[in-house]
Steps between C-alpha positions, in 0.01 A plus 500: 500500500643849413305845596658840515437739774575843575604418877589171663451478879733192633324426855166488682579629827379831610784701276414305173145532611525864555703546186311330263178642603657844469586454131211332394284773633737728338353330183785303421487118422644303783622193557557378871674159527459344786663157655257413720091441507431805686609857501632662851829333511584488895191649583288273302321203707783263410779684702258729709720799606350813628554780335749758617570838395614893620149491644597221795672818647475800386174666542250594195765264328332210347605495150197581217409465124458131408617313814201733682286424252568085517475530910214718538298255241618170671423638876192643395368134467753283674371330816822392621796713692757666259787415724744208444374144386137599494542615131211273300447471168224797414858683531626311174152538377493913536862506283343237243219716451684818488707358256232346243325824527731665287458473099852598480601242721578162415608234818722176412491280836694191558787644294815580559835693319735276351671678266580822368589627126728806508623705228723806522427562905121454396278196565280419232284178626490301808456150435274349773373166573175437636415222737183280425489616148809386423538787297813698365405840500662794301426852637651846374452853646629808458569558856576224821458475824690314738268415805604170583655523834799260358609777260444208227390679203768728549775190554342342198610849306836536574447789738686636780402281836658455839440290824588515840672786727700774362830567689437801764699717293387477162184746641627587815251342655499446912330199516638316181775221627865573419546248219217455254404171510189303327263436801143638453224523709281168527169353382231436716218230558164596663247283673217549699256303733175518698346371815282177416360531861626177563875361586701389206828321481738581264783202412791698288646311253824308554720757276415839661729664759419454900487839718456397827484838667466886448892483585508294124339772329649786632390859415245367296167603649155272476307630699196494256471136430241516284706671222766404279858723579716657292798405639461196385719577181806387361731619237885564371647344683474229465304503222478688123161680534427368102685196451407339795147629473355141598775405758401831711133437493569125601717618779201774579254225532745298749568791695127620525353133602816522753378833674149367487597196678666732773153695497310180572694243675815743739415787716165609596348680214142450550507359190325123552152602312696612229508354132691625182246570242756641230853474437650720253733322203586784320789665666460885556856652357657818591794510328700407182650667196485870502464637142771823418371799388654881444456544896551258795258585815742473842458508847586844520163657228294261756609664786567818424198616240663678207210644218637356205370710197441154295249388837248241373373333808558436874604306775501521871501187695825463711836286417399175512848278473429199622790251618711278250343156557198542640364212723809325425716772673317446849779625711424832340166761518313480151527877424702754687264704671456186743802497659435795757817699355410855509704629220366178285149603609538872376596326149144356503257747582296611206592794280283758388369420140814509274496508081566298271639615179411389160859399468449197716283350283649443170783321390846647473580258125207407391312784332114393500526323829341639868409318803273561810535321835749333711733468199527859447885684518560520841711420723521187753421724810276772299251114372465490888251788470372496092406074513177584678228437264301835565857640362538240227141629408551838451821440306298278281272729389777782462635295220165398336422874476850527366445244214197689380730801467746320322242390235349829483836661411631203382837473710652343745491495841878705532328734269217557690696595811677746326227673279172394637537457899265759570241390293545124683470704847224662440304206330569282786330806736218477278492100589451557827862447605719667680788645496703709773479862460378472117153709479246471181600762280335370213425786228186261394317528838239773480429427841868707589373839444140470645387706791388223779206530790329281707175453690719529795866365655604366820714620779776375692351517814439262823114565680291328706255244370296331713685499805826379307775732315427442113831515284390701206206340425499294151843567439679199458194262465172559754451671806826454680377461830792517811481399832799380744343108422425570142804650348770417763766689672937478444682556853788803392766228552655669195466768279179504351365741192174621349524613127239734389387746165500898570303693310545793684794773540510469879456197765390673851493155653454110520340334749570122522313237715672356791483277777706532812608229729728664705452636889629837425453784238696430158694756276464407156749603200333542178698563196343663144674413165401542136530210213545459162239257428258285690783233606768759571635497871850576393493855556804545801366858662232586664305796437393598843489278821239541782418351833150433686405327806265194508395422879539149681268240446295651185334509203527832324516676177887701560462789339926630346471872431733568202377797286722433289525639109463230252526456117158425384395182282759243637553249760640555832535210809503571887689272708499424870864430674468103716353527802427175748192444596261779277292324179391670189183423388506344161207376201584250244347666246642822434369814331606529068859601518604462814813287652641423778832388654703423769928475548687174458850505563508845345291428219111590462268197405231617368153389672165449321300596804409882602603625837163755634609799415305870457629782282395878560437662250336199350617364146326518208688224301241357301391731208342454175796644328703170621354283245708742248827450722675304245549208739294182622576472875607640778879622425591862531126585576236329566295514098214412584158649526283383808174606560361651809424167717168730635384591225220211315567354173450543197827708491666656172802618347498797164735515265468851346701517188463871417355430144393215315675263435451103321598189690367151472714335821487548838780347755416464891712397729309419880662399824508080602752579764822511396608472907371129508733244488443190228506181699241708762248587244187282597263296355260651255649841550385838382705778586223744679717852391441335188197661283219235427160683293636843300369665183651720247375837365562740279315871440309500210287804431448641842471156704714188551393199294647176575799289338539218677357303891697252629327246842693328676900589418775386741762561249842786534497580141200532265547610126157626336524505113237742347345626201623849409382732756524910481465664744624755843444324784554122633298385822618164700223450717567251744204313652623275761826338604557169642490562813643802647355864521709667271557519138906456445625587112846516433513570111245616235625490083334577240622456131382491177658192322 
């Protein structure tokens, strides 16, 4: 069989998935070869990893644009938990179906790369063989994409790969070893169990390893039994993570039946009504060849955040290294970060969201070649942060979007870096993705130079509600009721911070909840500081520092007197110095843009909670003119528009162009949370910020006549194609939300295309 494409996707897990859906809805033909019988790769229900991303730690920092989409779809009707091992099938089922959808789109399962046909640094065909068929297929494209994992396409083409650790010098990187060697991180096997309300013996098979005690597994922690761990993982050494592919999972399967027999036969694990009802036998891989491209991502642009100009996507989860040998390597902890150092421990506490440049993610020799995932160019130490699939994700659909530009201007990718990387940026905004400190500044969107009002806009304010202080009501999803039982308290046993927008040019004081458990009269230090954006608590200085007095044995809202000039339209953070023995009260659902931290051996870790806090003057951080901020989430503002949480619904939103003009699209972009973590998402979930019944308008002859109603939405992103409409004004009229008592809108676009 021979069939020509204009883009080949090598790779159904999340990248290729995100890729290939990118260019085929970029209306190019697209082929995505796949090796298995179901798309997901490790997150699919035959490995059953969670997936991680920038969003497990840094607030509002859950990646978007297709991996949103995929998750939003699958926990909308999923009944099971997102987390670990309780991945099921309607998973595979939501990626199938996304994936037939497409016209553009065409899915080979079962088959894998073997071969691939180069000429003058450009592949022409991939020849592929396809299992059950038993057929030899012969597929060209213009453009291909690498998302294997195993770099295989790219191996196949002759094209610059590496494996294993760099030397610490060749990047200057602190935690790379002194010599480079070829260990890589391990693969994992999952399993998982339930209780069959009964006791059930489990005999291990003669050739699995005995672990008597806890002492024989040392810092490996199993403390949830009912879960498979990922520490059960092995790799180089002793083994070649792809030529002894079958001899790992073997020695996976041994080692997991060995730990299982620990779980139910040694120790007292509460663990005798317990039955395995799945054991994975698909290894979950997290390292192998690296492909090369015209930049190598290090430690050092993890940690320390440079923009790059050619920025394309994101990452932001924390370096991940786990230890050469895995399970097999017993005397030693299975990642760093568990062996108590404290200068090892700074190493692995997340970094704000860093870029990744478009560099990364095409090959250095071969001209029409890119790649998205864990086989991206980066460095050993740098794939510690980049392999999580919410990252491989986002770098998948960076290079499908990239492929459509290539056709359009017919060049390749190198080309396209140097002549077209701002049009990739901003079509990728216009995806939903996002990308650090890159704002729409598309010429097309008629939307940009629109005068914006609204039926009303919330403050940032605390007040009482029923006997209970409400955090700014609606904001953030629902009433956000706080009591001491409801929403916690944090003894001051270090520094703790509260991160806040100011829309104002002053801040006369904050006044934060506290609780008291000491016999005398406490003097409290409160410090002010400003930040750059919404994860920023780097800033050294403070701006002014202030003292109050919270009395023994009390409850009390402490009110810090600063009157202190401020810079209007920015974030600034308030933080209280340790003190034994005095709580801050605390919700776990904080208010749209918002952050908090607390100190770690010097560093700030960023918190997803919100510490009670009061600002006077109050903020006003939520107005219509957000939705035209340029920018999809909290970052240097807050950009979005939230409705008055008082006021009833229906609310609305005008877009007054100033004259007439034509469109037939309309782009929204609505709130599902961005602050919620993946594997925590629950069963048949709707995001209540997220806007359910809306209708469009626009003002035709003196009255607003109606485009388009939509019941019953739950999705981020909604695209409306039109026929031609001319006309002044725009109306989104928003009729309910799923759940919560204000309307949240981060982005409005209209076009006419």
């Amino acid at each position: 069989m021979k069939e020509r494409f204009d883009v080949l996707v090598a790779g159904g897990g999340l990248a290729g998935v995100s890729a290939a859906l990118a260019t085929a809805r970029l209306r190019c033909k697209t082929a995505l070869v796949q090796d298995r019988p179901v798309l997901g790769g490790c997150s699919s229900s035959e490995v059953r990893v969670n997936i991680g991303g920038s969003g497990r730690f840094n607030p509002w920092g859950r990646e978007t644009g297709i991996i949103e989409e995929l998750f939003t779809e699958w926990r909308s009707q999923a009944s099971g938990k997102a987390s670990s091992t309780n991945i099921d099938s309607t998973w595979d089922l939501v990626l199938y179906d996304k994936a037939k959808r497409e016209a553009n789109l065409f899915l080979f399962l079962n088959t894998s790369v073997r071969k691939a046909v180069v000429d003058d640094g450009v592949i022409r065909q991939v020849i592929c063989e396809q299992l059950g068929t038993e057929k030899t297929l012969h597929l060209q494209a213009d453009i291909f994409i690498d998302a294997t994992g195993d770099g295989t396409l790219a191996f196949e083409a002759g094209a610059e790969t590496r494996i294993g650790r760099e030397a610490q010098d060749e990047f200057a990187e602190s935690l790379a070893p002194a010599k480079g060697d070829g260990y890589t991180m391990g693969a994992s096997l999952l399993f998982h169990a339930h209780d069959a309300g009964c006791p059930v013996s489990f005999n291990p098979p003669p050739w699995s390893p005995d672990f008597p005690s806890d002492e024989d597994l040392p810092f490996r922690i199993h403390d949830n039994v009912k879960q498979g761990y990922w520490w059960i993982e092995i790799g180089n050494p002793p083994f070649n993570p792809i030529e002894d592919n079958e001899r790992i999972r073997d020695e996976l399967l041994r080692q997991l039946l060995g730990v299982w027999d620990h779980i139910k036969n040694h120790g007292d694990h509460k663990a005798e009504n317990l039955v395995l009802d799945w054991i994975g036998m698909v290894p979950g891989k997290r390292e192998s060849r690296r492909i090369i491209g015209d930049y190598v991502l290090t430690e050092n642009d993890v940690k320390k955040v440079p923009l790059f100009p050619d920025r394309v996507a994101y990452g932001g989860w924390y370096i991940d290294v786990h230890t050469p040998g895995g399970i097999l390597a017993l005397d030693k902890p299975p990642e760093p970060s568990f062996c108590g150092d404290s200068t090892v421990v700074k190493t692995c506490l997340p970094p704000r969201p860093y870029s990744v440049p478009f560099r990364c993610l095409y090959s250095k020799n071969i001209k029409n070649l890119m790649m998205a995932g864990r086989d991206i160019s980066v460095s050993h130490i740098a794939l510690g942060s980049c392999r999580l699939m919410g990252t491989c994700a986002v770098t998948g659909q960076a290079t499908g979007v990239a492929a459509a530009v290539c056709k359009k201007h017919e060049k390749y990718p190198r080309q396209v870096h140097e002549e077209h990387i701002k049009e990739l940026q901003q079509l990728l905004l216009k995806q939903d993705c996002y990308i650090p400190k890159v704002k729409n500044t598309d010429q097309k969107d008629l939307a940009r130079e629109a005068i914006v009002t609204a039926s009303s806009s919330a403050t940032l304010r605390y007040q009482e509600h029923d006997g209970k202080t409400v955090i700014n009501p609606g904001v953030g999803g629902g009433i956000h009721a706080y009591n001491a039982q409801e929403g916690g308290k944090k003894e001051l046993n270090a520094r703790r911070s509260q991160l806040f927008p100011i829309s104002e040019d002053r801040i006369d004081s904050v006044s934060l909840l506290l609780e008291s458990h000491r016999s005398e009269p406490t003097e409290l230090t409160l410090g002010l500081r400003n930040a750059e954006d919404v994860w920023d608590f780097d800033q050294k200085e403070d701006i002014c520092r202030v003292n109050a007095s919270l009395p023994p044995y009390s409850v009390k809202w402490v009110k810090f007197q600063l009157n202190q000039s401020v810079s209007p339209h920015r974030f600034y953070w308030v933080y209280l110095e340790p003190m034994e023995g005095v709580f801050w009260h605390c919700s776990a659902r904080p208010p749209l843009g918002t952050t908090s931290g607390r100190r770690i051996l010097d560093i700030w870790k960023r918190d997803k909670i919100a510490y009670a806090f009061r600002v006077d003057p109050p903020s006003r951080p939520y107005e219509p003119e957000n939705v035209l901020s340029g920018v999809t989430r909290p970052e240097k503002w807050t950009n979005a528009w939230v409705s008055d949480p008082c006021t009833s619904f229906p609310q609305y939103l005008d877009l007054d162009f100033g004259k007439e003009v034509t469109f037939n699209s309309v782009y929204l972009t609505f709130d599902t949370n961005l602050n919620l973590v993946y594997k925590y998402i629950p069963r048949f979930f709707r995001a209540p910020e997220c806007v359910k019944d809306y209708e469009l308008f626009y003002w035709k002859k003196g009255k607003w006549d109606s485009l388009v109603k939509v019941q019953g939405n739950y999705e981020r992103r909604r695209v409306h194609q039109l026929s031609l409409v001319t006309s002044e004004k725009l109306r989104l009229q928003i009729n309910d939300t799923n759940g919560a008592s204000s309307v949240h809108v981060y982005e409005v676009r209209v076009y006419n295309e």
